[in-house]
C-alpha positions as CSV (number, residue, x, y, z in Angstrom):
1,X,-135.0,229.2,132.6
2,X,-134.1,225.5,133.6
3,X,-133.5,224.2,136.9
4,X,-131.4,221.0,137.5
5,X,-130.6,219.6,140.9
6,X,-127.8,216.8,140.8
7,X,-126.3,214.7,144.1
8,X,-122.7,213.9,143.8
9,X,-120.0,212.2,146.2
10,X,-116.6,212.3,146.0
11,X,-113.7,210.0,147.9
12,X,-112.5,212.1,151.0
13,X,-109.8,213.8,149.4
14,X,-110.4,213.5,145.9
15,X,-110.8,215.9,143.5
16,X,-113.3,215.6,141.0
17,X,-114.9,217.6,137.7
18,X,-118.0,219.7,137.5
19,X,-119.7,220.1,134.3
20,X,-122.2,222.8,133.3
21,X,-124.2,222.4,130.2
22,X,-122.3,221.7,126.4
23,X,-121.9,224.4,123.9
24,X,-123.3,227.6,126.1
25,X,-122.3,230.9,125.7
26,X,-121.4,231.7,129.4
27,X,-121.3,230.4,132.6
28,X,-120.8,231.4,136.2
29,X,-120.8,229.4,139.1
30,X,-121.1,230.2,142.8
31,X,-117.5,229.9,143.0
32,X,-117.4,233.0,140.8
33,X,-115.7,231.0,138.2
34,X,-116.5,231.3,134.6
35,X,-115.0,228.3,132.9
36,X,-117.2,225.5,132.0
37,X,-116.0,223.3,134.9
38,X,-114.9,223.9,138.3
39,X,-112.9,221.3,140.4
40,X,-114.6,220.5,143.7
41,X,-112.5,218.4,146.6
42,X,-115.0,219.3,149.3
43,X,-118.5,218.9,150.7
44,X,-121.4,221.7,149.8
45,X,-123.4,223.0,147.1
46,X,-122.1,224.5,144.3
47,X,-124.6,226.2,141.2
48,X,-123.5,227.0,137.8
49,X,-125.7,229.5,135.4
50,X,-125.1,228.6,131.7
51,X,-126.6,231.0,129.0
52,X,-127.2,230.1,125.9
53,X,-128.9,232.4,123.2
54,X,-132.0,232.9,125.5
55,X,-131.9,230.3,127.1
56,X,-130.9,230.7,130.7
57,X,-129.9,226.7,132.9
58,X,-129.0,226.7,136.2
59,X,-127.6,223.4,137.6
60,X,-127.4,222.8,140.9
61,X,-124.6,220.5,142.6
62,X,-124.9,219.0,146.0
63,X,-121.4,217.8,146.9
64,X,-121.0,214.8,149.8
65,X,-117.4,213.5,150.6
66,X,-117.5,209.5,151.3
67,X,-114.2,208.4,153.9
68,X,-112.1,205.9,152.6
69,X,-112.4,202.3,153.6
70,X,-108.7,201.8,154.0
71,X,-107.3,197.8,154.5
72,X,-103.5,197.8,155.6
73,X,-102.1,194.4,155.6
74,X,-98.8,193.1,156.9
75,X,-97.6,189.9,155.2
76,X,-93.9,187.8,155.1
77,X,-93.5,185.7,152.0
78,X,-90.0,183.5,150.9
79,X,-88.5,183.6,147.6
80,X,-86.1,181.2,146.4
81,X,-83.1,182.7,145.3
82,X,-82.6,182.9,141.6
83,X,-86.3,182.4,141.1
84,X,-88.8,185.1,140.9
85,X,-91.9,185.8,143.7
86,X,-95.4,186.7,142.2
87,X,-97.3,188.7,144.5
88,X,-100.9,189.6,144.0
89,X,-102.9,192.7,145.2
90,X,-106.7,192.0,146.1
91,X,-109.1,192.3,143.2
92,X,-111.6,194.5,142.1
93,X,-109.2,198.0,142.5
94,X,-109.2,200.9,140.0
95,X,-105.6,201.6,140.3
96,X,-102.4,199.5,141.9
97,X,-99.5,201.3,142.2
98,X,-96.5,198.5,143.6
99,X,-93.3,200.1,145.1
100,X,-91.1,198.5,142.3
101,X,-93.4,200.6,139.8
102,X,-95.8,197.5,138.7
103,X,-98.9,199.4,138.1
104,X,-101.1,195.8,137.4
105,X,-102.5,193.6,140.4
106,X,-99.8,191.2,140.1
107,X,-96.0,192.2,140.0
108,X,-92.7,189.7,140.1
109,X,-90.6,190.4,142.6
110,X,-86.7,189.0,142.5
111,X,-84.9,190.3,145.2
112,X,-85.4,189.7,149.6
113,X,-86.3,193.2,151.0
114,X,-89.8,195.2,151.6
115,X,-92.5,195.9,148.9
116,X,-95.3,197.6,148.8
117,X,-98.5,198.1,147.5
118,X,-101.1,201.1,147.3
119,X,-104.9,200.3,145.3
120,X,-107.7,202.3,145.2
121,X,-111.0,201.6,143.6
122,X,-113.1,205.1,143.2
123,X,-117.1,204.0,143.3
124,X,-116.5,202.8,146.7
125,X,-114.1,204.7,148.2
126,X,-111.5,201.3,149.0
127,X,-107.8,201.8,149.0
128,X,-105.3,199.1,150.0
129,X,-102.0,199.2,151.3
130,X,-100.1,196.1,152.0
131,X,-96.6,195.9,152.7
132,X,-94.7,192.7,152.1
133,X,-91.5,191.3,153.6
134,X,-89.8,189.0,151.1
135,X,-86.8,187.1,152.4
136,X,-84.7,184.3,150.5
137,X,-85.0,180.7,152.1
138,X,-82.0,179.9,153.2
139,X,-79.9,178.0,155.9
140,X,-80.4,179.7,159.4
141,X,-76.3,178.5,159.5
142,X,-74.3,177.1,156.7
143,X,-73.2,173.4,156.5
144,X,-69.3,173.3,157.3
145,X,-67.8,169.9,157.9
146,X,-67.1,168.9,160.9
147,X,-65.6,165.8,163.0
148,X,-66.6,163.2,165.6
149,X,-64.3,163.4,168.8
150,X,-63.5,160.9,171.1
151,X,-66.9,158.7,170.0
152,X,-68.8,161.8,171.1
153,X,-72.1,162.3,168.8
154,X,-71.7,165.7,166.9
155,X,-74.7,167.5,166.0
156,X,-75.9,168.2,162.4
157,X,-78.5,171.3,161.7
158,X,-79.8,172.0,158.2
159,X,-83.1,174.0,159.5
160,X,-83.7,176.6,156.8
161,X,-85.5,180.0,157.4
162,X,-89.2,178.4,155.8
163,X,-91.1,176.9,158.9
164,X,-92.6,174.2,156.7
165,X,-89.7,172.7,155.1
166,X,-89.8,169.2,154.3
167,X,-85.9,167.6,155.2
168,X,-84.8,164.4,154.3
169,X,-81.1,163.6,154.9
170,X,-79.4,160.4,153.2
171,X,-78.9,158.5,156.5
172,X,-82.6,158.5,156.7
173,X,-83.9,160.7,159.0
174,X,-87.1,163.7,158.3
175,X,-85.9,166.4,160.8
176,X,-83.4,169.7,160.2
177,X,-81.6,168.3,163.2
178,X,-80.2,165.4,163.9
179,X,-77.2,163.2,165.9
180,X,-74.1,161.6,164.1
181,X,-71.6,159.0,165.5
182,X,-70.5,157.8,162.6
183,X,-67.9,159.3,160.0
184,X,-68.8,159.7,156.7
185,X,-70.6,162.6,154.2
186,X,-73.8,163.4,154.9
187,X,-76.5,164.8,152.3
188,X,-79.3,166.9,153.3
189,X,-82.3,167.6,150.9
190,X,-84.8,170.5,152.0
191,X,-87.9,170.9,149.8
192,X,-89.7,174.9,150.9
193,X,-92.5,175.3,149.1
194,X,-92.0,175.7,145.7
195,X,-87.9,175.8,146.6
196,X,-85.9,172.7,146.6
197,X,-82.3,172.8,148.3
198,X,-79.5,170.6,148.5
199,X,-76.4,170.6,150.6
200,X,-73.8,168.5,151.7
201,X,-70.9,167.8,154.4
202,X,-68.0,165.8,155.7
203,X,-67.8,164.0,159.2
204,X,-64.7,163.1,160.2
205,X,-63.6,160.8,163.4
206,X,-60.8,162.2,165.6
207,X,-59.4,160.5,169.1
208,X,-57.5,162.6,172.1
209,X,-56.7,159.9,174.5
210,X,-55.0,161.2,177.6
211,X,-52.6,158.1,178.9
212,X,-53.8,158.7,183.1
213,X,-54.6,156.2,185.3
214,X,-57.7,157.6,187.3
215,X,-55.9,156.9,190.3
216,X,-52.3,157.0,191.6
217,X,-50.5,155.7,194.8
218,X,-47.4,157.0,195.6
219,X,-44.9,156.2,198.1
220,X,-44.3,159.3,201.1
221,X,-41.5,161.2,200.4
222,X,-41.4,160.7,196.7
223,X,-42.4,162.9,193.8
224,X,-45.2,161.9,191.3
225,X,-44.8,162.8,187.9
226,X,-48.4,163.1,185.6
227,X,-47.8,163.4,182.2
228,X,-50.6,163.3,179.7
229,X,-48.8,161.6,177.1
230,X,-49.7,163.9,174.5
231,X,-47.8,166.3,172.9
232,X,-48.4,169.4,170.4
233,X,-51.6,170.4,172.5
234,X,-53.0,173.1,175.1
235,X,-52.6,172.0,178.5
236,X,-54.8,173.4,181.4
237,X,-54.3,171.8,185.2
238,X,-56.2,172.4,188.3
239,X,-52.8,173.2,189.6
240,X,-52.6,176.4,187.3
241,X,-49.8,174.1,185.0
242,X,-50.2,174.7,181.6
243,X,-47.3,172.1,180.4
244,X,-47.8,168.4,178.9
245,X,-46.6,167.4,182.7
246,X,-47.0,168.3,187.1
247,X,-44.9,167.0,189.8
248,X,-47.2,166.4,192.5
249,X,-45.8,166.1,196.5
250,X,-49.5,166.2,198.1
251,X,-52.5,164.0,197.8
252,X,-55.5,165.2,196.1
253,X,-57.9,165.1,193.1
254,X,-56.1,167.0,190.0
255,X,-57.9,167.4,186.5
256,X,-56.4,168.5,183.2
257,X,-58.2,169.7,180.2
258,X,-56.3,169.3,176.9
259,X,-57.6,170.6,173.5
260,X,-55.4,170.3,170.2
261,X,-57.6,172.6,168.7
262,X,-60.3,170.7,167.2
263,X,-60.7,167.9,170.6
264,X,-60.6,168.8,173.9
265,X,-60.8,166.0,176.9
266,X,-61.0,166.0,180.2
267,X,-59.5,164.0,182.9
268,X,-59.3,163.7,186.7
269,X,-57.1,162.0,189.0
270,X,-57.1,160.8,192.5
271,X,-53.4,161.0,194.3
272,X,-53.1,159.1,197.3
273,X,-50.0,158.8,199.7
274,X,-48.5,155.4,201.2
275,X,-45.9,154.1,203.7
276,X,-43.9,152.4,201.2
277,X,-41.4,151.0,203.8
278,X,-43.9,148.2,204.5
279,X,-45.1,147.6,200.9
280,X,-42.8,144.4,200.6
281,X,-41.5,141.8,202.7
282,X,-39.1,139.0,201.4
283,X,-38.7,135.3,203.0
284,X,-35.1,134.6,204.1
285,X,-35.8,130.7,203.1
286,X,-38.0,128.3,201.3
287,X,-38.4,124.8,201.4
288,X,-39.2,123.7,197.8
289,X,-40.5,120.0,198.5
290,X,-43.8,120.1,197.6
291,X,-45.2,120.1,200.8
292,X,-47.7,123.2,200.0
293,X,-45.8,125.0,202.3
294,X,-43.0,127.7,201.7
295,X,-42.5,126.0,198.0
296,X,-41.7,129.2,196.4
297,X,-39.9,132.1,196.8
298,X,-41.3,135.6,196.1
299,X,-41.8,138.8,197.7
300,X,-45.1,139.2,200.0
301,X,-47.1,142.7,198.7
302,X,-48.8,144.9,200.4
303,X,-49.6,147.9,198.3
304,X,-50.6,148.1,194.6
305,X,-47.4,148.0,192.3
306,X,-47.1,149.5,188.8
307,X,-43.8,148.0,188.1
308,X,-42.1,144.5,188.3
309,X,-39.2,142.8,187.8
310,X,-37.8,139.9,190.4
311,X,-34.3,138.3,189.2
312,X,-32.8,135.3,191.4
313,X,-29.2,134.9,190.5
314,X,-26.0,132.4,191.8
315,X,-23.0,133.9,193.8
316,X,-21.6,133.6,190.5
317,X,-24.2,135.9,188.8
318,X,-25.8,133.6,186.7
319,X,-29.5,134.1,185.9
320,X,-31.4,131.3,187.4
321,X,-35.1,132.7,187.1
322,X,-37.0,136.0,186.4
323,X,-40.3,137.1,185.9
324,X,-42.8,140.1,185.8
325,X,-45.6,138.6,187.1
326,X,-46.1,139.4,191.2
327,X,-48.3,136.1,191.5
328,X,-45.3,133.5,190.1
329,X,-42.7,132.5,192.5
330,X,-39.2,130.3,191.7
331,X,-39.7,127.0,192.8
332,X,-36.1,126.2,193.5
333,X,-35.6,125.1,190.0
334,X,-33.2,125.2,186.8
335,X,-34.4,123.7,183.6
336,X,-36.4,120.7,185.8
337,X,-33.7,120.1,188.1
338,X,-33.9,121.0,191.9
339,X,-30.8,123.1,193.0
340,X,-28.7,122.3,196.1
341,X,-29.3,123.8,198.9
342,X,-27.7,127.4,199.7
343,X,-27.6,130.6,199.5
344,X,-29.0,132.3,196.0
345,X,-29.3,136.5,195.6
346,X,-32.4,138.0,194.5
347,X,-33.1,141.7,192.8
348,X,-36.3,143.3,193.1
349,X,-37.2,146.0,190.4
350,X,-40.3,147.8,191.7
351,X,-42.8,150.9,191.1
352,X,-45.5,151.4,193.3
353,X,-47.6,153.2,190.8
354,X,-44.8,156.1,191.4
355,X,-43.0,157.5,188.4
356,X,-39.4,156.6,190.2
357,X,-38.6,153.1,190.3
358,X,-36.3,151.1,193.1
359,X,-34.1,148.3,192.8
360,X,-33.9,146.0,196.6
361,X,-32.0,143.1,196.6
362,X,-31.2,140.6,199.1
363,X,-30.8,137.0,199.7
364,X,-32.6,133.5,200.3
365,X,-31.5,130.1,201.7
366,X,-33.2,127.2,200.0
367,X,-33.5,124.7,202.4
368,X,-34.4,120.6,201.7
C-alpha cells in the first residue's frame, strides 16, 4: 500500500480534473466514483484507491477554492468614422473573450456602440471585465450656412464631440467657436487624435432697415400714419397691428418687430402731440433795403417741420421765388433786380412731421 497526500486549489467556481494513478486496474474514490478521474468544483478532501495487480495506492486530495480577483473597468474611447478602433485588454490573461467574438487581447472595433471584454487568467484567480463606450467624433451640430444681419456678428461653432480637438479655421482663429461680421466662406479644420476633419460654410450679409424716425410730432387733431417701409414681411406692433402700417390719434412710445424670415429688427417710436395753430407765423411786410432789419420774407417756426415748400408769386401768378429750405427767405428780388413795391402772394406747403400735409397761403407788402 502507498499513501500520497496532494494540496490543490481551484478558482471559486471552476471545475477542475482529478487524476488517480495511470494504467490501474480499479479505482474508487470517496465520491463512490469508479472512473479514473472525478471532477471537483468545491473545497474538501477527496481520496481515490487505485489497485493495480497487488499493488494497492491511495491518493489523497485536499481541495481549497481561491475567490476571484475581479477588475471591472469603465472606459469611453472615439473612433473616427471609416477608420477602425484597436482596443487592447490588460496583459498577462489565460483567456479574452471580446463581445464582437475576438478571442486575442487586442480586437478592431469599426462601429460607435458598447463592447466588452471578459479575461481570465487561472494560476491566480484574475478575471477582467471592461466595458467600452466607443462613439464616432463628430460635430456636436452640423455646419449650415448662415447670414450676417443688419451688421450683427453671427456666431460660428465647429466643437466636435473629442474634448481635445485641436481647431484651426481659415480666418485664423484656434477655438471651436468663434464671432463673424464679415461675409464670406469660412473653413474649419479639426484634428482629434488620430482623426482629422474638415468642413466648410457660407456667410452671407443681409439688411432689414425699417424707414422710422425715432420720434414723431404730430399736430392735435390729426392722424399719424407709421409705416415701416417694408413690404413682403411679418409685422408685430405694440398696438396688437400686424400690417406693414398703424394710424395713431394718442401720444406714446410704440415698437414694431418685423422679420422677413431670415432678419428680424426691432424699432421704437416716441409720438408726441402739438398745438399746430401756433407752429407758424408770417410777416404782413418786409423792408428789403439792407438795413439788417425785416430784409427777408419767410415764415417764423415754432415747431419742428418734416415738410417744406414756400412759393412767392405776382397777382398775375408768376413764380417769383421758391425754396425748401426753412432758413432762406426772398429778399425782394427777381434775377438781381429789386421789385416795386406792393403786394406779392405767398403759398406755404408744410408737414410738421405729420403724414398729412397743409397748403396756407397769404399775402406780403414789400415796402421801400
Amino acid at each position: 500500500v502507498a499513501m500520497n497526500t496532494q494540496y490543490l486549489g481551484i478558482c471559486s467556481g471552476q471545475i477542475r480534473q482529478v487524476y488517480g494513478k495511470d494504467e490501474a486496474d480499479h479505482y474508487l474514490w470517496s465520491t463512490g466514483s469508479t472512473d479514473r478521474f472525478i471532477e471537483v468544483g468545491s473545497a474538501g478532501p477527496y481520496w481515490v484507491r487505485s489497485t493495480k495487480d497487488c499493488l494497492v495506492y491511495i491518493d489523497t486530495f485536499i481541495v481549497d477554492t481561491i475567490a476571484y480577483t475581479i477588475l471591472v473597468v469603465n472606459a469611453d474611447s472615439f473612433i473616427c468614422p471609416g477608420e477602425p478602433l484597436m482596443l487592447s485588454g490588460p496583459p498577462g490573461y489565460t483567456r479574452y473573450l471580446w463581445s464582437n467574438g475576438g478571442t486575442q487581447q487586442e480586437t478592431n472595433v469599426f462601429n460607435e456602440g458598447k463592447i466588452v471584454l471578459r479575461a481570465e487568467e487561472d494560476s491566480s484567480c484574475k478575471w477582467f471585465t471592461g466595458e467600452y463606450s466607443i462613439a464616432y467624433i463628430r460635430f456636436v451640430k452640423p455646419l449650415h450656412d448662415t447670414f450676417i444681419c443688419n451688421d450683427e456678428p453671427v456666431s460660428l461653432d465647429a466643437a466636435v464631440t473629442f474634448p481635445q480637438a485641436v481647431y484651426a479655421w481659415s480666418s485664423g482663429a484656434r477655438t471651436s467657436h468663434i464671432l463673424v461680421s464679415t461675409p464670406g466662406r469660412y473653413i474649419i479644420t479639426v484634428n482629434a487624435g488620430n482623426c482629422r476633419m474638415s468642413d466648410s460654410l457660407s456667410v452671407t450679409g443681409k439688411s432689414l432697415k425699417l424707414d422710422i424716425d425715432e420720434s414723431r410730432t404730430v399736430c392735435k387733431g390729426e392722424i399719424l400714419i407709421l409705416n415701416v417701409g417694408l413690404d413682403n414681411a411679418d409685422y408685430k406692433w405694440s398696438t396688437g397691428d400686424t400690417k406693414a402700417s398703424i394710424e395713431i390719434s394718442s401720444p406714446g412710445l410704440y415698437s414694431v418687430v418685423v422679420s422677413d424670415g431670415m432678419c428680424s429688427v426691432k424699432k421704437e417710436v416716441t409720438v408726441s402731440f402739438e398745438d399746430c395753430e401756433h407752429c407758424v407765423l408770417f410777416p404782413n411786410a418786409f423792408t428789403p433795403n439792407n438795413d439788417g432789419r425785416n430784409d427777408y420774407f419767410k415764415p417764423i417756426l415754432s415747431c419742428p417741420i418734416r415738410v417744406y415748400e414756400l412759393i412767392v408769386a405776382n397777382r398775375w401768378g408768376n413764380v417769383l421765388f421758391s425754396s425748401t429750405d426753412p432758413n432762406t427767405g426772398w429778399n425782394g428780388m427777381v434775377n438781381g433786380r429789386l421789385l416795386d413795391p406792393g403786394v406779392y402772394y405767398y403759398f406755404l406747403k408744410a408737414a410738421f412731421d405729420s403724414q398729412n400735409t397743409r397748403v396756407l397761403k397769404g399775402d406780403v407788402t414789400l415796402i421801400r
